[in-house]
N, C-alpha and C positions, 0 to 999 in steps of 0.2 A: 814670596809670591805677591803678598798685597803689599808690598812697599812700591810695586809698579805699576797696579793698578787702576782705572779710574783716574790718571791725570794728564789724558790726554789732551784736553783743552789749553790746563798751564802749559804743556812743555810743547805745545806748538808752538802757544805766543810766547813762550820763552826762547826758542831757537828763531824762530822770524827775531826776536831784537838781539840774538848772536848774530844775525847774518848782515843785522842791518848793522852792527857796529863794526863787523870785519869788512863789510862795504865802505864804507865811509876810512876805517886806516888807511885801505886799499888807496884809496881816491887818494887819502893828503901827500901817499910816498909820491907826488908828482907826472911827469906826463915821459920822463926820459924814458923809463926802461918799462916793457909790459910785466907785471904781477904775475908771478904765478898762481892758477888756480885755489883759491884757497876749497879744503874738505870742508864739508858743511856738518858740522857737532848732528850727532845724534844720539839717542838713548838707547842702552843694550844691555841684556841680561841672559843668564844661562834658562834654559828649560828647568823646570822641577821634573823630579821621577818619582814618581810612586804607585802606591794603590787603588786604583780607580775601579767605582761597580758600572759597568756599563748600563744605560736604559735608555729608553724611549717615552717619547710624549705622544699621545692622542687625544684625541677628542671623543665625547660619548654624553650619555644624555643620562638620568635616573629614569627608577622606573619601581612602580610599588611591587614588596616583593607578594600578598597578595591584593587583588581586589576582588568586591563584591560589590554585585547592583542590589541593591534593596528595592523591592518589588511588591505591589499589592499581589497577594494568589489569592484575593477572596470578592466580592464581587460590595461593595456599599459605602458609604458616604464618609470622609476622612474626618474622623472629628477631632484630635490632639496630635499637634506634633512636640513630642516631649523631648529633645535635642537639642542644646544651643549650635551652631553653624562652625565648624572646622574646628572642634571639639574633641579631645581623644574620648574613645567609645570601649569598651570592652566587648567584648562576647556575651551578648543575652541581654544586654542594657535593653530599653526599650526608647524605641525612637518614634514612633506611630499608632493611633489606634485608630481602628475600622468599626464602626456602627455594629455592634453584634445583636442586636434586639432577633431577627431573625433564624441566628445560628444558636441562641440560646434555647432558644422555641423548637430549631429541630435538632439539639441536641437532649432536650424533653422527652420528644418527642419518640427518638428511638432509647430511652431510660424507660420510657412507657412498653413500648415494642418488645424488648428483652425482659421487662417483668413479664407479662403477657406471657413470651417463649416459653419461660423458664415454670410459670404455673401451669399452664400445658403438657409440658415435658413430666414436671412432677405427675400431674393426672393419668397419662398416658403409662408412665412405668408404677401405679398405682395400680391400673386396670389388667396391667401385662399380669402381674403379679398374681390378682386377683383370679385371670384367665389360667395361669400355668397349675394354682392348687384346686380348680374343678378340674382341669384336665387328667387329674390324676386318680380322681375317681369316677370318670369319663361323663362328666358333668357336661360337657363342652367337645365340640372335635378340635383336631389338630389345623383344620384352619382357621377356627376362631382364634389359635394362639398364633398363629403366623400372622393372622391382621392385627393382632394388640402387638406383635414385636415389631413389624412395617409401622403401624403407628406411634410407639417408642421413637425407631429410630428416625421418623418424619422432626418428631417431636426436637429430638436432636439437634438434629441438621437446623431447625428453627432456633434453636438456641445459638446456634453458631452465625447464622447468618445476623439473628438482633446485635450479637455481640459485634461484629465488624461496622455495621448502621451505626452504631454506639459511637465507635472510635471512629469512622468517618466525620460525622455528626461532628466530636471532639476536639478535630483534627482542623477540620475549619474555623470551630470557636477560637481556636490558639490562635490560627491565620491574622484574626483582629487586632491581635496583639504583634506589630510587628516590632522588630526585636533586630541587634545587628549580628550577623553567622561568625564574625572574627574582630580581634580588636586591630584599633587602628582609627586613625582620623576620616570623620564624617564631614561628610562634604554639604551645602543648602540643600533644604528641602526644594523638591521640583513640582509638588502638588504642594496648595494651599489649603487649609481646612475649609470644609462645606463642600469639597466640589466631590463628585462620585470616579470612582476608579474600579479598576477590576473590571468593568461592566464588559468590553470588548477585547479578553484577552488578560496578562500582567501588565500592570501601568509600575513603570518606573517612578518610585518615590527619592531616593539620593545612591548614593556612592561613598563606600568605605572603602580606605588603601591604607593596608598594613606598611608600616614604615621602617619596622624595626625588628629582622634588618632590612636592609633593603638594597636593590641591583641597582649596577651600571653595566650598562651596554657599549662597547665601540668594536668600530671597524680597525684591525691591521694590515697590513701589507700581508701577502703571501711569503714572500722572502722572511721579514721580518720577524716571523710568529716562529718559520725554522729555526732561524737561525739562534733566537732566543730559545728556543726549546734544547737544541743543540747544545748551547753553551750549558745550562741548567745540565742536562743531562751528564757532557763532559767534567762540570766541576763539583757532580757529586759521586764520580766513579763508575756512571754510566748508568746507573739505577732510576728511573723516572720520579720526579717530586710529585706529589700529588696537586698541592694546592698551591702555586706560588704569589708571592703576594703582592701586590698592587698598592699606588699610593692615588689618592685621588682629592681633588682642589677643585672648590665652583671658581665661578668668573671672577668675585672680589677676594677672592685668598691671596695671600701671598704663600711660596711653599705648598706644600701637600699633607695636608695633616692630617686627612681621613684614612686609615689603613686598611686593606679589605685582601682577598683573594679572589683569585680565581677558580670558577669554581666548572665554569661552561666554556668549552670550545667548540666552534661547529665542524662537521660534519663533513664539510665541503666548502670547496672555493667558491664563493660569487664571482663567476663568467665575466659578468660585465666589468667589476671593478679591481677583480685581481684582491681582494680582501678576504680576509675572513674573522666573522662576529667571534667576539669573546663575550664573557660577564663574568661582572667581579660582583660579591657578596661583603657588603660591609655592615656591621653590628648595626652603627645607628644610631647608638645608646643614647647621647642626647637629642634626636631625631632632629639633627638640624638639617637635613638631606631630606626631602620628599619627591613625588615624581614629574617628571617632565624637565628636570635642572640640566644646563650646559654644563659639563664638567670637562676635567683633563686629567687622564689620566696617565700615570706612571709606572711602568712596567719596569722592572731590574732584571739585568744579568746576571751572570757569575763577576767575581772581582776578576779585575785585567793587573796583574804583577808587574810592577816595573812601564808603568806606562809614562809618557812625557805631555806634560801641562805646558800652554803658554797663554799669555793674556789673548783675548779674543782681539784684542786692537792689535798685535802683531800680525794678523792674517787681511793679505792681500786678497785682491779677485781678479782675473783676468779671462781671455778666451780661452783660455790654457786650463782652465779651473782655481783654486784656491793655491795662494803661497806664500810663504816668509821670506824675509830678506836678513840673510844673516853676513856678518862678518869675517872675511877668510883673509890667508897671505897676507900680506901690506895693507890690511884695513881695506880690500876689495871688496866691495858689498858684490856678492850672490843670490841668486834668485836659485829656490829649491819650492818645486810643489810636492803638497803634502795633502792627503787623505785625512778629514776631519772624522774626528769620533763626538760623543755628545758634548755638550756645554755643561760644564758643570755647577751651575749657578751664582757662581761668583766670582765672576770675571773670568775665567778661564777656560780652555776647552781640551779635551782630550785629541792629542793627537795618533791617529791609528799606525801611519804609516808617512816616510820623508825625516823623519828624525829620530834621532841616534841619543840626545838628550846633552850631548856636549857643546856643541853648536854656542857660538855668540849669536844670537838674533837681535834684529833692531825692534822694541818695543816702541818706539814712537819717535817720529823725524820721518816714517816712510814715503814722503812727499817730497826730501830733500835728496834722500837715496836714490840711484842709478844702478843696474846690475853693470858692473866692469869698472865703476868709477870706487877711487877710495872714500871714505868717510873718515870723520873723528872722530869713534865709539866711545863714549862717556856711560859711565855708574849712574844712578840718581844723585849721588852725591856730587860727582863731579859736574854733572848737570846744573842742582843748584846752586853750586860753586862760581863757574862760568854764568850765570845768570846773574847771581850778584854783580861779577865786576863787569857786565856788560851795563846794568842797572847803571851802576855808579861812574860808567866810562860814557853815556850818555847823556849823564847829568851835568858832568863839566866840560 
């Protein structure tokens, strides 16, 4: 198949000077008798057959698999940003700190509150105590010991309540420290130290996106996503795959070298556009993929048996649709349209339907060809055969 490929520029201007040298014979045989027609050489090869995996191309964007806004929850003046700027971050690193002169003072504050409680508490089941052994040799009535165990259990309750002041109190000392929730690349800081945040609300300090791994998003056709789901399902015996897999290339790739799955199909058609979303899930590992990238991506079928290849320059266009021009009877060239399958990147394309795979097709001279008129079908070989002695029959 690649011995045909890719030469269609030589064997144009190689037949343009066949034709201009059988023009010129033509001319010297004189002006008696008219010429017959001479066939115009062109190049012809058989179909290849084989194994082809059917697939499709889209289009689709990246997108972090998670993110996080980093946000002041504490209300004071930003004094270190501790982060260099699009930096991998872990989880709990610290990226900011917040003035805590305050929160230290009333996390004191309820440490004071809860000792207090708790010496109280002690005093009160002191007095219970002291209350229940007069009660028992009726030193005291029985509601003197119902107010010492009300005051007990006040005593309690007070201890419970410092203890939560406590970890409040706590809760927002930590706040100063802020710190990132997951790892992943950190984005510039959006406040600059000295200025105050918190004060009206959470102020947005940056943005971390997990990358690794990370989504792609596209749109397919409605037909498409069946019919590929179809195929999958018929060529594993009708059992559904779970994950199948995807290839995906940014703008400057050649090929598709990132390999991911599918992991999301929606739910429904989009009305408007006949599509529906997919996402593929790809590892990531050297995170050279982050979010917001143009990509293309690659979805596969099941393999097609016995399928027929021909170079893409063998394919005509017309209103009729797509077609070849192959070689029949007496070197008749015929016009046969044919139903295109994918391109299969190297020069060639899968044809679905219109060929049998036996066929002579004209791979290049299609400009010289006529459906009903004969041609001279030549090999590559016999091509640059005839080129030489045209070469050399123009020279003298």
């Amino acid at each position: 198949m690649h011995q045909y490929i890719n030469r269609g520029i030589q064997h144009r201007s190689g037949l343009i000077l066949i034709l201009l040298v059988l023009l010129l014979n033509v001319a010297s045989c004189g002006k008696e008798e008219a010429p017959a027609r001479q066939a115009p050489p062109v190049t012809v090869a058989k179909p290849v057959v084989g194994t082809v995996a059917e697939f499709a191309v889209y289009t689709g964007f990246s997108k972090a698999f998670e993110t996080a806004d980093v946000v002041a929850r504490v209300a004071g003046y930003l004094e270190t940003v501790d982060f260099e700027v699009s930096s991998l971050v872990k989880a709990g690193d610290l990226l900011f700190t917040i003035e805590d002169e305050r929160y230290l003072a009333a996390r004191d504050v309820a440490k004071a509150g809860l000792a207090s409680a708790k010496a109280d508490l002690l005093r009160s089941e002191t007095e219970l105590t002291r209350v229940e052994k007069a009660s028992e040799s009726k030193a005291v009535s029985e509601m003197d010991v119902d107010r010492a165990k009300a005051d007990r259990d006040m005593a309690v309750a007070a201890v419970a309540s410092a203890r939560a002041q406590l970890a409040d109190a706590e809760l927002d000392l930590s706040y100063t420290r802020v710190v990132s929730p997951i790892d992943g690349f950190v984005s510039r800081n959006l406040v600059d130290r000295g200025n105050l945040v918190g004060a009206e609300g959470n102020t947005n300090l940056t943005r971390v996106n997990a990358v690794s791994p990370i989504y792609v998003y596209f749109q397919a056709p409605e037909s498409a996503v069946l019919e590929h789901l179809a195929q999958r399902r018929k060529a594993m015996g009708g059992t559904k795959e779970k994950d199948p897999k995807v290839f995906v290339a940014l703008a400057n790739e050649e090929g598709f070298p990132h390999e991911g799955i599918v992991d999301f199909v929606d739910n429904q058609v989009n009305a408007n556009t006949g599509t529906i979303e997919l996402r593929a899930r790809l590892e990531n590992a050297d995170k050279s993929l982050f979010p917001g990238l143009f990509v293309r991506v690659k979805i596969t079928g099941s393999d097609i048996p016995n399928s027929v290849l021909i170079p893409e320059t063998a394919v005509g266009s017309d209103l009729g649709g797509k077609y070849v021009l192959v070689v029949g009877e007496n070197d008749i060239v015929e016009q046969i349209y044919v139903k295109l399958g994918a391109a299969q990147g190297d020069g060639t394309v899968h044809i679905k339907s219109g060929l049998e795979g036996q066929e002579t097709i004209i791979v290049d001279g299609l400009m010289f060809a006529r459906p009903g008129l004969p041609v001279q079908p030549l090999t590559a070989e016999e091509f640059e055969a005839m080129k030489k002695k045209s070469q050399q029959a123009a020279k003298g």
